[in-house]
N, C-alpha and C positions, 0 to 999 in steps of 0.2 A: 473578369469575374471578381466583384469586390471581395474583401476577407469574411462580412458575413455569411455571405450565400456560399463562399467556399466552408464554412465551417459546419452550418447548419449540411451541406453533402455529406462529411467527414461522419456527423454524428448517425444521419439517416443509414447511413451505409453501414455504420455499425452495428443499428438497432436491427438490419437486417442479418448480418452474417452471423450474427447470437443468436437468432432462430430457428438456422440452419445447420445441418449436418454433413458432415462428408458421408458419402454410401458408397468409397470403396478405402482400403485399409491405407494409410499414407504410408510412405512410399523412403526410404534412405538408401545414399549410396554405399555401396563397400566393393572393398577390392578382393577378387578372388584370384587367390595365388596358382590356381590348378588351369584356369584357361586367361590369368596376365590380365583380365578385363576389371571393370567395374560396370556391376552391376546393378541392379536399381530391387531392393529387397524390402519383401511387406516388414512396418516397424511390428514389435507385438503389441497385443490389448492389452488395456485394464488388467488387471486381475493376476498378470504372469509380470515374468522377466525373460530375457533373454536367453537363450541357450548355446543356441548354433547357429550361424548366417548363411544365410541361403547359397547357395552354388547352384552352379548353369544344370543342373539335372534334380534340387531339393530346393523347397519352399525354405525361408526362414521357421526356425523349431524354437518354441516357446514354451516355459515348464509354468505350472501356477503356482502364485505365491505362498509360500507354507503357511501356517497358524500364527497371527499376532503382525503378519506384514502384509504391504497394499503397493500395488499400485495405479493408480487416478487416470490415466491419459496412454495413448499411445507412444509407446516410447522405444528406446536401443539400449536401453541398460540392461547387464546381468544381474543386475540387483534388486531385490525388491525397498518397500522404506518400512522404515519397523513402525508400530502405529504408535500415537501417541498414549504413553503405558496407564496416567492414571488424569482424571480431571484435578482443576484443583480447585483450591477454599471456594465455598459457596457457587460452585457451578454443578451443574447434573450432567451426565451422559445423556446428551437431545439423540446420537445416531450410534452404535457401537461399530466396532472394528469390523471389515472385512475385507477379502482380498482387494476390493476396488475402490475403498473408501476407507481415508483416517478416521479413526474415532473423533467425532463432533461434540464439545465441550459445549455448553451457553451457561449464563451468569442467569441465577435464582432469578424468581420474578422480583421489580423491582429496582433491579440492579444493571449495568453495563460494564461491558469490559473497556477497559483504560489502561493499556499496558496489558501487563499480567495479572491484575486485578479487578475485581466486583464491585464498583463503588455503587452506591446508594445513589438514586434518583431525587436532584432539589424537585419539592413540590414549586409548579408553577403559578400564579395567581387564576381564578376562574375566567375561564374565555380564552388563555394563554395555551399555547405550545411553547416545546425548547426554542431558546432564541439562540443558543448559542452552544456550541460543543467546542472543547479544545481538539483544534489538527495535531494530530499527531507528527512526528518526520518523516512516516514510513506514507502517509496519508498525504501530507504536502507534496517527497516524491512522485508517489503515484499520480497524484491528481494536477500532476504540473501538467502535465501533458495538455491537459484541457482552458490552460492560461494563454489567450491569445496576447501577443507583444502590444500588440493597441486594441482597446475596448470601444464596444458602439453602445451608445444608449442601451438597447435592444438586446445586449449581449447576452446578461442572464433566461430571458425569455428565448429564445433562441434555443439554449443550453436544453433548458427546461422540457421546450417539444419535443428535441431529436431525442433527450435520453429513452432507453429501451425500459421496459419494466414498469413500476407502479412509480404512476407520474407525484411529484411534489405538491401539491397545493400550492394556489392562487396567494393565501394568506400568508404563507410560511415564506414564500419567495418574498413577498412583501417586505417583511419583517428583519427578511438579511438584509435584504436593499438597506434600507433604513438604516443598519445598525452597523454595515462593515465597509469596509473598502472594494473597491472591485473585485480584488487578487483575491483577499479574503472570503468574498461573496461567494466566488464559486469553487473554494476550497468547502464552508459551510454546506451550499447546497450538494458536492457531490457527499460529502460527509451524510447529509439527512437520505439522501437518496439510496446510499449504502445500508445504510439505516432499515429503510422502510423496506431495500429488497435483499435482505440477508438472506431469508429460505427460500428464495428461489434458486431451481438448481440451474440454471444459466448461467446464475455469477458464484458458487460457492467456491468453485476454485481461486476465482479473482480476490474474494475475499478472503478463506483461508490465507493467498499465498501473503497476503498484507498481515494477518495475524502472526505466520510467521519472521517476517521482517519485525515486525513488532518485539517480539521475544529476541531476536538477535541483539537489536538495540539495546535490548532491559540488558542482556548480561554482558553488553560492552562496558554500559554509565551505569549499570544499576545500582553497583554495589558502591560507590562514589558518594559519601559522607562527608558534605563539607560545612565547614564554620558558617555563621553570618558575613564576616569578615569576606569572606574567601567566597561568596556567594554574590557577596557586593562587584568583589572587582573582578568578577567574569562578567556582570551583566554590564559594566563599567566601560569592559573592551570590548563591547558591540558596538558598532556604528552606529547612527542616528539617536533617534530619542531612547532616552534612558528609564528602565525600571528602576520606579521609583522603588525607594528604603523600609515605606510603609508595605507595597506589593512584598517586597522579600519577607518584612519579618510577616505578614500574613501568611505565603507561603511556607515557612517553617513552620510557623504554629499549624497549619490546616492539613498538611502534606508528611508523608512519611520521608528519609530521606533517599527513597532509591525515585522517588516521583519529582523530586525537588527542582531540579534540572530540567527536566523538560516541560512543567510548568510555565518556569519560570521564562524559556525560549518559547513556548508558545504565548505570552504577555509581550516578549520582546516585537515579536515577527504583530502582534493584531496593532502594535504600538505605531510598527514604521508601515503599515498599510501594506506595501508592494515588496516588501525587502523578501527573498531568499536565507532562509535559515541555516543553510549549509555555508553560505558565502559569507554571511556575518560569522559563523562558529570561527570559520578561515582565515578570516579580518581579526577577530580576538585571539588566537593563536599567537599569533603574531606579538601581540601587545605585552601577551601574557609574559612574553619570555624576559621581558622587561622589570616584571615584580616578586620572580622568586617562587611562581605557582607549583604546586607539586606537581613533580614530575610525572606520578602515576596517572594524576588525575587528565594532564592533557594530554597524556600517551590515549589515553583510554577513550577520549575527544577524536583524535586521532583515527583511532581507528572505525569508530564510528563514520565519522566523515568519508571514508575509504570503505566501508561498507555501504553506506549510499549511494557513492559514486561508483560502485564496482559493480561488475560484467551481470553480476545477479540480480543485480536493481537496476541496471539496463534491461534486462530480458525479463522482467518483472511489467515494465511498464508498454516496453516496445513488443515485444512479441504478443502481448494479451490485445494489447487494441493495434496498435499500429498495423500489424503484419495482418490482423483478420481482416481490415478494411481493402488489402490489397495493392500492388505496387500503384497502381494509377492514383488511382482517391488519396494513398499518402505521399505521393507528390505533389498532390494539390494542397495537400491537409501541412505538408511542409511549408509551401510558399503562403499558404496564407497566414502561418504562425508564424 
């Protein structure tokens, strides 16, 4: 089976398992100390936390979340998650708190979230759509998943049918073609396609849990205020082609400086076409210890990097799609990436 036809399964199969439900309660093990066994115990709903684990003669006992806390999914924790307490600058309350649902922030009309902020929408020329959005880190992880090691003509297209949900336009796929590198293409299109299906409820967990990753990053790099100088010679220790002098001070003038940084990494990453962002940071690490760079600033790099690569942003990307497709289809989905 060539790598296309295995991919275009990979996606069909997902578009199918998001439309479906479990109809009986999932299921974890625990060890009961009273009869030395492990037993196989309902996890609880939405709505509650854990209380008490089931034993060979009681059900698992689940209490409901108090006032101001939720939780989303079937789960084994005793804890509920406290919601998110207030929106911020220029967003509204789209869905308010309750036991089984965080409060849902969205940015004013007009506006998008980029990070932690509302930026204002560029007017397009008439007959235009966005041609272009900056990937995020939290968004390039996520959407690695979907980067095959070798590209077929056909690839985008391909992409395009199996995704679930409100499909991309003919024109807009065009338009990436044209304008980005492969890697880049289908970072873009899943970016427009996240886009177009944020209120659906099928993917708002997929999406919250990306918002959230997002807000982690902001307050590793966020608060990170650096010179021209010192803006230069990070972008200086990335490998391959280099942001140019003029892109920096543009960016300084255009950009506040908690955005400055990852701006400026997402210019780096559409520059080298196919490079990985985590890899380059990794490669400039390295360099940096060379020039004296502050200490704080690539502690903070550091951990960033280790929060991308860590167990959370594994089970960010691999448990939402991977696992739902099933052990067969992602050994296929393996061999053919």
């Amino acid at each position: 089976m060539n790598q296309l036809l295995c991919c275009a399964l990979v996606f069909l199969d997902i578009s199918i398992k998001w439309t479906t439900q479990e109809t009986f309660p999932p299921k974890y093990l625990h060890y009961d100390p009273e009869t030395s066994r492990q037993l196989m115990c309902d996890k609880c709903p939405p709505g509650t936390s854990l209380k008490q684990h089931c034993t060979a003669r009681r059900k698992t006992v689940c209490a409901p979340c108090p006032s101001h806390y939720y939780t989303d999914r079937w789960h084994t924790s005793d804890e509920c998650l406290y919601c998110t307490p207030v929106c911020k600058e220029l967003q509204y309350v789209k869905q308010e708190c309750n036991r089984t649902h965080n409060r849902v922030c969205e940015c004013e009309e007009g506006r998008y979230l980029e990070l932690e902020f509302c930026l204002k929408h560029r007017s397009c020329p008439p007959g235009f759509g966005v041609l272009h959005a900056d990937v995020t880190l939290c968004e390039e992880a996520f959407f690695r998943f979907a980067v095959p090691t070798k590209f077929t003509p056909n690839w985008l297209s391909v992409l395009v049918d199996n995704l679930p949900g409100t499909r991309v336009n003919a024109e807009s796929v065009e338009r990436i073609k044209r304008r980005h590198s492969p890697q880049e293409q289908t970072f873009q299109l899943l970016k427009l396609w996240k886009h177009q299906n944020k209120d659906q409820d099928m993917f708002k967990k997929i999406f919250q849990d990306i918002d959230l990753c997002e807000n982690s990053v902001q307050r590793h790099i966020g608060h990170i205020n650096l010179t021209f100088e010192q803006l230069r010679t990070l972008m200086e220790s990335l490998p391959g082609k280099k942001v140019t002098t003029e892109d920096i001070e543009k960016t300084l003038k255009a950009c506040k400086s908690s955005e400055q940084i990852l701006k400026l990494l997402s210019l780096w990453r559409i520059k080298n076409g196919d490079q990985d962002t985590l890899k380059g940071l990794m490669h400039a690490l390295k360099h940096l210890k060379t020039y004296h760079f502050p200490k704080t600033v690539t502690q903070s790099l550091k951990k960033t990097i280790r929060f991308l690569h860590s167990f959370t942003m594994y089970r960010l990307y691999q448990k939402l799609f991977l696992e739902m497709i099933g052990s067969q289809v992602q050994s296929v989905k393996i061999s053919c990436l």
